[in-house]
VEXPA-580718 format. One record per atom (N, C-alpha, C): atom name; z, y, x; residue in three letters; chain; residue number from 1. Coordinates in nm, 2 decimals. Example, Ala and Ser with C-alpha at 12.3 -4.5 7.8 and 13.67 -1.06 7.14 Angstrom:
REC    a       pz       py       px     r   c     k
REC    N     0.78    -0.57     1.32   ALA   A     1
REC   CA     0.78    -0.45     1.23   ALA   A     1
REC    C     0.78    -0.33     1.32   ALA   A     1
REC    N     0.71    -0.22     1.28   SER   A     2
REC   CA     0.71    -0.11     1.37   SER   A     2
REC    C     0.79     0.00     1.29   SER   A     2
END
This chain:
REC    a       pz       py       px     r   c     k
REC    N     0.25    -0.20     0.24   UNK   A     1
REC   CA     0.18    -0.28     0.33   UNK   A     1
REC    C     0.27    -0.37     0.40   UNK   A     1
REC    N     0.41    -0.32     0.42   UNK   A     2
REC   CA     0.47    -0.43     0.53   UNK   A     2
REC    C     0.56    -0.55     0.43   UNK   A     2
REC    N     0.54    -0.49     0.34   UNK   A     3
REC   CA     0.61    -0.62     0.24   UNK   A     3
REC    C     0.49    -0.76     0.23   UNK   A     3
REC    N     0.38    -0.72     0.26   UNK   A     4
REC   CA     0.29    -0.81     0.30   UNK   A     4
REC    C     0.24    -0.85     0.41   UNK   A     4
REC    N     0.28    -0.79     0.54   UNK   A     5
REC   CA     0.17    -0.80     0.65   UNK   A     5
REC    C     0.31    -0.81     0.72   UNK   A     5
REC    N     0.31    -0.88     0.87   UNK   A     6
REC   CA     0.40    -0.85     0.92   UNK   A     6
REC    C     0.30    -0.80     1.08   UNK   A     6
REC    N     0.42    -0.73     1.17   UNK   A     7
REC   CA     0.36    -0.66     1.27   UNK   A     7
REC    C     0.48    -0.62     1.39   UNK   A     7
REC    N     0.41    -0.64     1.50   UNK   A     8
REC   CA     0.54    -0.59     1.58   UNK   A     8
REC    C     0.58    -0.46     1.58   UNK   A     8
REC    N     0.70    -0.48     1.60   UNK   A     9
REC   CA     0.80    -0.38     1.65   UNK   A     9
REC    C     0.88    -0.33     1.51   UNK   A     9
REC    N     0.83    -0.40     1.37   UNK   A    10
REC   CA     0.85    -0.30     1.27   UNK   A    10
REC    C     0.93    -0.38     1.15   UNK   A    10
REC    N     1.02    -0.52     1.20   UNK   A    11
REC   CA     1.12    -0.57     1.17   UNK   A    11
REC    C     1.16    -0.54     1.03   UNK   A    11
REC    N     1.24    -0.44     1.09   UNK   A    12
REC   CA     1.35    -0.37     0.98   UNK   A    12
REC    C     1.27    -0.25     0.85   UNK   A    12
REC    N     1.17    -0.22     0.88   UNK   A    13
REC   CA     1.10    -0.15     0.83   UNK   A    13
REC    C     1.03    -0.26     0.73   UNK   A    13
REC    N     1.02    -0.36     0.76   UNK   A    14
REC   CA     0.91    -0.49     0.66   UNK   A    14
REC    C     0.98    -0.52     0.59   UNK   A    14
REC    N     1.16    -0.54     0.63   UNK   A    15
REC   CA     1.27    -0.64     0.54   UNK   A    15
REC    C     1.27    -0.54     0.43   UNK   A    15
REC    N     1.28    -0.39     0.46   UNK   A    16
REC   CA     1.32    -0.32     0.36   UNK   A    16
REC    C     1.21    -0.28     0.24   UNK   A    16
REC    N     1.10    -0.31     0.33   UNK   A    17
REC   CA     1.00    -0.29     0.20   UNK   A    17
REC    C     0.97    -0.41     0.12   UNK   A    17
REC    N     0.99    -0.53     0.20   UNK   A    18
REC   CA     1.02    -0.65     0.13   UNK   A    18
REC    C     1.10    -0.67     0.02   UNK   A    18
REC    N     1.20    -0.62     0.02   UNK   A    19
REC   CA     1.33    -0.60    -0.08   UNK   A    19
REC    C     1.29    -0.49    -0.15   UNK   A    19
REC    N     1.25    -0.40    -0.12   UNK   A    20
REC   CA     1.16    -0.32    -0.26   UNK   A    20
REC    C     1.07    -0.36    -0.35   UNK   A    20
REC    N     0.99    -0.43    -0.27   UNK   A    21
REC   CA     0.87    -0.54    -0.35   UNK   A    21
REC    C     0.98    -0.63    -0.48   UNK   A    21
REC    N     1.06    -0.72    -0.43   UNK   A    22
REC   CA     1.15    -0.79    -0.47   UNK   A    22
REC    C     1.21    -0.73    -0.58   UNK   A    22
REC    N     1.29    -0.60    -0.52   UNK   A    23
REC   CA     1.34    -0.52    -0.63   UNK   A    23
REC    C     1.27    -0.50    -0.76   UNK   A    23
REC    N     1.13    -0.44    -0.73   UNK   A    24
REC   CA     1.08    -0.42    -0.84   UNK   A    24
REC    C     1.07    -0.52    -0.93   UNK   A    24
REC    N     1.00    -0.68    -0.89   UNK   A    25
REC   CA     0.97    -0.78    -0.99   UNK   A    25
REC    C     1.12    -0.79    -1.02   UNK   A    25
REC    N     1.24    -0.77    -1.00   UNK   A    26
REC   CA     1.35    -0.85    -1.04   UNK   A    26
REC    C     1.40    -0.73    -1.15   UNK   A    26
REC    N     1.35    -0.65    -1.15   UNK   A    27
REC   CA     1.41    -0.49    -1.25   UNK   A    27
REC    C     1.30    -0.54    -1.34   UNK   A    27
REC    N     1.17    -0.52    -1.33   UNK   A    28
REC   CA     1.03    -0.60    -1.40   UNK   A    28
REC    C     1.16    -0.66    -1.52   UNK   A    28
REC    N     1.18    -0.82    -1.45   UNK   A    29
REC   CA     1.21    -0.92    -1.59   UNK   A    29
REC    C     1.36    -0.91    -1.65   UNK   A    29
REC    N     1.44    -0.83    -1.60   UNK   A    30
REC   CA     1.54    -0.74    -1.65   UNK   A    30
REC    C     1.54    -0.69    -1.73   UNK   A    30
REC    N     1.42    -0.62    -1.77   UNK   A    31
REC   CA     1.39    -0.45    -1.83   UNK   A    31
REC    C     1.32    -0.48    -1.94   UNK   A    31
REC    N     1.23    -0.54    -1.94   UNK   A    32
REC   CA     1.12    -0.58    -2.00   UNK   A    32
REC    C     1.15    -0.62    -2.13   UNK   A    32
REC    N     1.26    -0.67    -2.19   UNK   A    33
REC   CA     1.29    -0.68    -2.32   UNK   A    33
REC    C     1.32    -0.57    -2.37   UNK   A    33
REC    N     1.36    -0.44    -2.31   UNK   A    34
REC   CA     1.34    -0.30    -2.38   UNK   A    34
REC    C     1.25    -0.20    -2.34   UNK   A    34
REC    N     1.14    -0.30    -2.34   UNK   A    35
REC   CA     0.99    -0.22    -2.32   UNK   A    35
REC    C     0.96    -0.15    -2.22   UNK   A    35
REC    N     1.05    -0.17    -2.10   UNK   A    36
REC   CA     1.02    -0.07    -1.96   UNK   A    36
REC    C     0.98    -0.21    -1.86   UNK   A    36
REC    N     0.85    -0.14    -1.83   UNK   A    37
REC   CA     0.77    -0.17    -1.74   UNK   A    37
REC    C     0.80    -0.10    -1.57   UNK   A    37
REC    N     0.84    -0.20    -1.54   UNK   A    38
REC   CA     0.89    -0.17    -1.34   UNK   A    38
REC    C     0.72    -0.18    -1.25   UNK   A    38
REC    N     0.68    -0.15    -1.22   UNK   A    39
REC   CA     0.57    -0.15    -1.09   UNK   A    39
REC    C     0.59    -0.04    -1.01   UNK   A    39
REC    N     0.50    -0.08    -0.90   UNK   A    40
REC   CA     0.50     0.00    -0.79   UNK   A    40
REC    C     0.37     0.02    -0.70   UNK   A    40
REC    N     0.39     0.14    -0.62   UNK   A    41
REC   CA     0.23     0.18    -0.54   UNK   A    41
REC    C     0.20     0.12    -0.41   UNK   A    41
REC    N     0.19     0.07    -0.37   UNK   A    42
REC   CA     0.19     0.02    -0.19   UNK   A    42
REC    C     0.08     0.11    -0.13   UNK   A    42
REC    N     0.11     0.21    -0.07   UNK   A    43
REC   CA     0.00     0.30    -0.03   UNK   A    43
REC    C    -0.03     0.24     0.13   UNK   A    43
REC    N    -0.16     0.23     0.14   UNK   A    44
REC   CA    -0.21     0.19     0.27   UNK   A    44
REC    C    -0.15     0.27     0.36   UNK   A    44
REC    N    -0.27     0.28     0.49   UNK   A    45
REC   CA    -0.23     0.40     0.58   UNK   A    45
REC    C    -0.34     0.50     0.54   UNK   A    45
REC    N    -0.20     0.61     0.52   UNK   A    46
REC   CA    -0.26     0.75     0.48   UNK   A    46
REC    C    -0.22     0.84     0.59   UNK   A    46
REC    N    -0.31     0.95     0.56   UNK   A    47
REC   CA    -0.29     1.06     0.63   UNK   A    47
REC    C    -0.22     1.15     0.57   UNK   A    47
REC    N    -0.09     1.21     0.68   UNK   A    48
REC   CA     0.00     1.25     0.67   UNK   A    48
REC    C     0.04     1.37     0.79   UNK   A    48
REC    N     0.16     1.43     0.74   UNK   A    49
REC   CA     0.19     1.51     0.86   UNK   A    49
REC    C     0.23     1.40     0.96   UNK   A    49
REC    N     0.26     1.31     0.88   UNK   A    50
REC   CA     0.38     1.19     0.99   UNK   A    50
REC    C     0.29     1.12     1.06   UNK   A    50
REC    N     0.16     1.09     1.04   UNK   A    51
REC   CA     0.07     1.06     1.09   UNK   A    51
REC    C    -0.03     1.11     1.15   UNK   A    51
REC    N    -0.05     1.21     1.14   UNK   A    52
REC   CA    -0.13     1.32     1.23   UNK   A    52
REC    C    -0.14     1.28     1.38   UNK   A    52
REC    N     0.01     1.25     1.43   UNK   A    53
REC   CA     0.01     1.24     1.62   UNK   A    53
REC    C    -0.06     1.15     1.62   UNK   A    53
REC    N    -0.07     1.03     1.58   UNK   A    54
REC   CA    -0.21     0.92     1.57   UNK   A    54
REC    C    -0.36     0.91     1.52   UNK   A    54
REC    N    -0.33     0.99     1.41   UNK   A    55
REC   CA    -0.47     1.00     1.36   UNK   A    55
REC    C    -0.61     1.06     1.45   UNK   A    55
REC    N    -0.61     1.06     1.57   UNK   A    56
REC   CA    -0.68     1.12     1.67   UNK   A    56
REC    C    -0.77     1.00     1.66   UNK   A    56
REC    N    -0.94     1.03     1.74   UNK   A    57
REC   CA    -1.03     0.95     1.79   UNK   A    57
REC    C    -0.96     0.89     1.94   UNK   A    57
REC    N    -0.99     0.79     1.97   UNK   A    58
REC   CA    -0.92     0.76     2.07   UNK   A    58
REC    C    -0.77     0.69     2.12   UNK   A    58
REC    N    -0.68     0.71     1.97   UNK   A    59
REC   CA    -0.58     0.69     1.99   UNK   A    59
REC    C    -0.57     0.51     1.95   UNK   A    59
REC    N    -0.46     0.45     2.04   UNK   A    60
REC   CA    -0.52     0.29     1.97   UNK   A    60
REC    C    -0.49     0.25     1.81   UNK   A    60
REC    N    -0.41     0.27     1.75   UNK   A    61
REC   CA    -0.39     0.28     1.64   UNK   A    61
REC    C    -0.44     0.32     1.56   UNK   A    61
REC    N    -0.50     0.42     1.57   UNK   A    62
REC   CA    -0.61     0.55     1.45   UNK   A    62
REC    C    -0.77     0.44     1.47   UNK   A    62
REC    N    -0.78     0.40     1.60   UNK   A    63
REC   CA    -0.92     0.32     1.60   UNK   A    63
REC    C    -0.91     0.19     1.53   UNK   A    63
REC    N    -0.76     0.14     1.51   UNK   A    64
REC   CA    -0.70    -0.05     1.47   UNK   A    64
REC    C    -0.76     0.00     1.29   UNK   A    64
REC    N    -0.70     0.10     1.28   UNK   A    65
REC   CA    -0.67     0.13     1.14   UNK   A    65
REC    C    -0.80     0.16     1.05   UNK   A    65
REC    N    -0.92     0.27     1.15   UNK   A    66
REC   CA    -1.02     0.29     1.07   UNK   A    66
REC    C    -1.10     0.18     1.10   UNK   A    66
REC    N    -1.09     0.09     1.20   UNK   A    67
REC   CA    -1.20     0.00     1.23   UNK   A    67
REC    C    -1.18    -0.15     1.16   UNK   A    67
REC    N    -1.03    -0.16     1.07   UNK   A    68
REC   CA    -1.00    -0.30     1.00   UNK   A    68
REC    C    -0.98    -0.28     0.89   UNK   A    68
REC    N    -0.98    -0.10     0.84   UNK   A    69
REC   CA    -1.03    -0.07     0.70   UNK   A    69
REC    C    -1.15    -0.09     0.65   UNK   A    69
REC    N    -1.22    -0.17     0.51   UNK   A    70
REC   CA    -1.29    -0.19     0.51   UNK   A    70
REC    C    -1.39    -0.04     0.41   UNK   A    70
REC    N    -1.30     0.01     0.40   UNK   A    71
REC   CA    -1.35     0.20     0.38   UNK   A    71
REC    C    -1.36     0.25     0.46   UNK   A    71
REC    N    -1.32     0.19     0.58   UNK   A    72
REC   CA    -1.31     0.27     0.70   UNK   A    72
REC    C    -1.27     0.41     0.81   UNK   A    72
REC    N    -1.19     0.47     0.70   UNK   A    73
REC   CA    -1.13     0.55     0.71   UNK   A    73
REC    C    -0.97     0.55     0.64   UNK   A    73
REC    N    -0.81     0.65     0.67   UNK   A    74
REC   CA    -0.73     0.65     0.68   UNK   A    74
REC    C    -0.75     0.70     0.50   UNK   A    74
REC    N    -0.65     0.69     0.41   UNK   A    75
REC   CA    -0.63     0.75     0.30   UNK   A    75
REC    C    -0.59     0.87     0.27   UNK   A    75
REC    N    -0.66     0.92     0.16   UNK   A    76
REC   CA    -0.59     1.06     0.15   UNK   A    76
REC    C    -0.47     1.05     0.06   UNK   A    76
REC    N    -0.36     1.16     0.02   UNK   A    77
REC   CA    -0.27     1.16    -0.08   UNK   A    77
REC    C    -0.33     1.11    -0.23   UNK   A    77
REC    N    -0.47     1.22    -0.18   UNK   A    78
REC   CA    -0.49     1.26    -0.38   UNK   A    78
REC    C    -0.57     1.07    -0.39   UNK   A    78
REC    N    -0.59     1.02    -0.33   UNK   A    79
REC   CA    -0.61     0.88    -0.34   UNK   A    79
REC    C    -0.53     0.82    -0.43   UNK   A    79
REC    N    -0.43     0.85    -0.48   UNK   A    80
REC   CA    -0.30     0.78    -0.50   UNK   A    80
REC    C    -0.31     0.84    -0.65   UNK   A    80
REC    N    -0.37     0.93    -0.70   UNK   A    81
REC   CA    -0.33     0.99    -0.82   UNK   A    81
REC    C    -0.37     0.88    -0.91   UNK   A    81
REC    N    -0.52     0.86    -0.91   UNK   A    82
REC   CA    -0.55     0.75    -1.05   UNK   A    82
REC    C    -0.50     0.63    -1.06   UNK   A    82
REC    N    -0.40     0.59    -0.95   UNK   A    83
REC   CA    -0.31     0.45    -0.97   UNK   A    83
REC    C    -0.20     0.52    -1.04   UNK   A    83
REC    N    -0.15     0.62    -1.02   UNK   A    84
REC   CA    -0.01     0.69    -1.10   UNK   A    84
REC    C    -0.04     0.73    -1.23   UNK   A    84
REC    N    -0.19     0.78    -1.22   UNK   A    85
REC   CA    -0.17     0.82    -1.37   UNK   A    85
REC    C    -0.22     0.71    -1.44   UNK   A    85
REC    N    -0.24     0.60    -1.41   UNK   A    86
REC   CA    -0.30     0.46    -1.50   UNK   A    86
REC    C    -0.13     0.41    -1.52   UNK   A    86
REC    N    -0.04     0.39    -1.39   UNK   A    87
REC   CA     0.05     0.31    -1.46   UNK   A    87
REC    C     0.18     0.45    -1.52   UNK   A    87
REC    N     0.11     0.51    -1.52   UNK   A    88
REC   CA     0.21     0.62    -1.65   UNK   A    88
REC    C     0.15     0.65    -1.78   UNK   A    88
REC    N     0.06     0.58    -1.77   UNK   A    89
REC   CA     0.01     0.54    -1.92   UNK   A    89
REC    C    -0.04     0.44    -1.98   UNK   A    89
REC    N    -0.06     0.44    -2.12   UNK   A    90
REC   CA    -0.03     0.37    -2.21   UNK   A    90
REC    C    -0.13     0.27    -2.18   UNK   A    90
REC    N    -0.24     0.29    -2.07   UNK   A    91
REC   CA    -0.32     0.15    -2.10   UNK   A    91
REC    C    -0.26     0.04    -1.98   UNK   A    91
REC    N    -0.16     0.06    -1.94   UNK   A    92
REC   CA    -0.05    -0.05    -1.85   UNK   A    92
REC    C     0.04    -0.06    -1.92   UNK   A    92
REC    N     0.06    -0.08    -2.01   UNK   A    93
REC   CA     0.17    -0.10    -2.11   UNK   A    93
REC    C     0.20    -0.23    -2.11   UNK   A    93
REC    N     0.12    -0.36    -2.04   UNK   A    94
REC   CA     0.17    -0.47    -2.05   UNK   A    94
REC    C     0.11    -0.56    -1.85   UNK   A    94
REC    N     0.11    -0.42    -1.80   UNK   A    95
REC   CA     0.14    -0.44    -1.67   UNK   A    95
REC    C     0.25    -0.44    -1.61   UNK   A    95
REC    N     0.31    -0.55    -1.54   UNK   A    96
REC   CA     0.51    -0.57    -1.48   UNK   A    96
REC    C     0.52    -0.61    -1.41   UNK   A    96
REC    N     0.59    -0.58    -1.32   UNK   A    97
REC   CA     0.68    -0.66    -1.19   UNK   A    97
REC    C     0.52    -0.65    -1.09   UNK   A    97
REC    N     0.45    -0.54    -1.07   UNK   A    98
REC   CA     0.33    -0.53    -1.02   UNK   A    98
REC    C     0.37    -0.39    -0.87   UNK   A    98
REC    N     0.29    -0.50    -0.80   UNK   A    99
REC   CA     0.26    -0.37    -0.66   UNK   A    99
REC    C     0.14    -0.33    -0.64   UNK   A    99
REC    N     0.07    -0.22    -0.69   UNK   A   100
REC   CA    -0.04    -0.20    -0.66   UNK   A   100
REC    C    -0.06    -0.15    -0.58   UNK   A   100
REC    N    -0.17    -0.19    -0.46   UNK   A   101
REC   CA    -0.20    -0.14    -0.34   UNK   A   101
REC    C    -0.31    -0.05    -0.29   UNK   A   101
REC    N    -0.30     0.07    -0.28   UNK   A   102
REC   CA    -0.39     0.13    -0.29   UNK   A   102
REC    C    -0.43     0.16    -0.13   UNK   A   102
REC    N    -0.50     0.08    -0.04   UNK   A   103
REC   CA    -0.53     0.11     0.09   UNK   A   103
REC    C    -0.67     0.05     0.17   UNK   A   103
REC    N    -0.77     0.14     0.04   UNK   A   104
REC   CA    -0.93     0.10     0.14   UNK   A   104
REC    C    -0.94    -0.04     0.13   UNK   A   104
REC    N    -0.87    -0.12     0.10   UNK   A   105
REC   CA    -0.91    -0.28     0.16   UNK   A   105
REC    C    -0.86    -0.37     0.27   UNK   A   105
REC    N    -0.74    -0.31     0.34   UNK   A   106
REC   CA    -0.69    -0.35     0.47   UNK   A   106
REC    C    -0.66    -0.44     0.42   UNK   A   106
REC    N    -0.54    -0.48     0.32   UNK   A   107
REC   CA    -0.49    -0.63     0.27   UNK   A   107
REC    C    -0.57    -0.74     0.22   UNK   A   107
REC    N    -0.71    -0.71     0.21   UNK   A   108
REC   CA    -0.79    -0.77     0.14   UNK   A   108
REC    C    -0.87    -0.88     0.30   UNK   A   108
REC    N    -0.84    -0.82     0.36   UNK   A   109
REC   CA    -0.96    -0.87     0.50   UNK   A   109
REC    C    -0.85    -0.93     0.62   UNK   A   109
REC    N    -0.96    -0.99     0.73   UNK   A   110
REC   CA    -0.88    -1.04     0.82   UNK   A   110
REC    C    -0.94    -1.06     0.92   UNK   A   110
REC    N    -0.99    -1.03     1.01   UNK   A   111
REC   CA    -1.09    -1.08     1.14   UNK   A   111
REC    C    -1.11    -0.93     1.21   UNK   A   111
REC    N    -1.27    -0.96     1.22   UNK   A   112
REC   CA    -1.34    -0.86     1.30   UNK   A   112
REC    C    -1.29    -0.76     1.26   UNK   A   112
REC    N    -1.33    -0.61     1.29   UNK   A   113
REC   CA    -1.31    -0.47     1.26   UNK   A   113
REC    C    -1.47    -0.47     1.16   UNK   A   113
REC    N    -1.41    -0.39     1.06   UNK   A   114
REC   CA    -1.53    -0.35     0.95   UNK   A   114
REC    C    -1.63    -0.30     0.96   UNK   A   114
REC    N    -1.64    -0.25     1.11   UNK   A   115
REC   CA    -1.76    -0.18     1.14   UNK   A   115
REC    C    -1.87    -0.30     1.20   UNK   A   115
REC    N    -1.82    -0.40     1.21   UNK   A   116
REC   CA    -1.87    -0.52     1.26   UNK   A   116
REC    C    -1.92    -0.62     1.18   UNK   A   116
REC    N    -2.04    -0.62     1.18   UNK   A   117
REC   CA    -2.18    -0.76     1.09   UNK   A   117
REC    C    -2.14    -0.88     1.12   UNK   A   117
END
């Protein structure tokens, strides 16, 4: 998410996922003439233990997050499996230098909060 979005306070945390992003396409066209495919997962916001102290009703962040999801709620882990098990197999075989983002729709939208007509 922060290799795409920028946000305060979280600087150094965006450069470095930024340079991951990067990393990956630049391994991508490296690799690729011996048939390895580089991509990567961009996991929205999920729920987590690391996330738990926020994930409360009430909290301002837990309300930013489910209210500009357009799922509308935080993601789970097992959310993540059918993007892993698609690009560990053979029918991405000619998917590269790819970040797939698996998070409800937050990167997709921009304005109001989702609960909002």
């Amino acid at each position: 998410m922060m290799s795409e979005l920028g946000r305060n306070t979280v600087s150094a945390y965006a450069a470095a996922k930024g340079g991951l992003k990067m990393l990956t396409r630049n391994l991508a066209t490296e690799w690729a003439k011996h048939n390895i495919q580089v991509n990567g997962i961009g996991p929205g916001y999920f729920a987590t233990s690391q996330t738990a102290p926020i994930r409360v009703d009430g909290h301002p962040f837990n309300d930013f997050i489910v209210g500009r999801t357009p799922a509308g709620r935080w993601g789970n882990p097992e959310d993540l499996q059918g993007t892993a098990v698609f690009l560990a197999s053979e029918a991405s075989n000619f998917v590269n230098g790819q970040i797939i983002y698996v998070d409800g729709g937050i990167l997709a939208t921009i304005g109001k909060p989702s609960n909002e007509n």
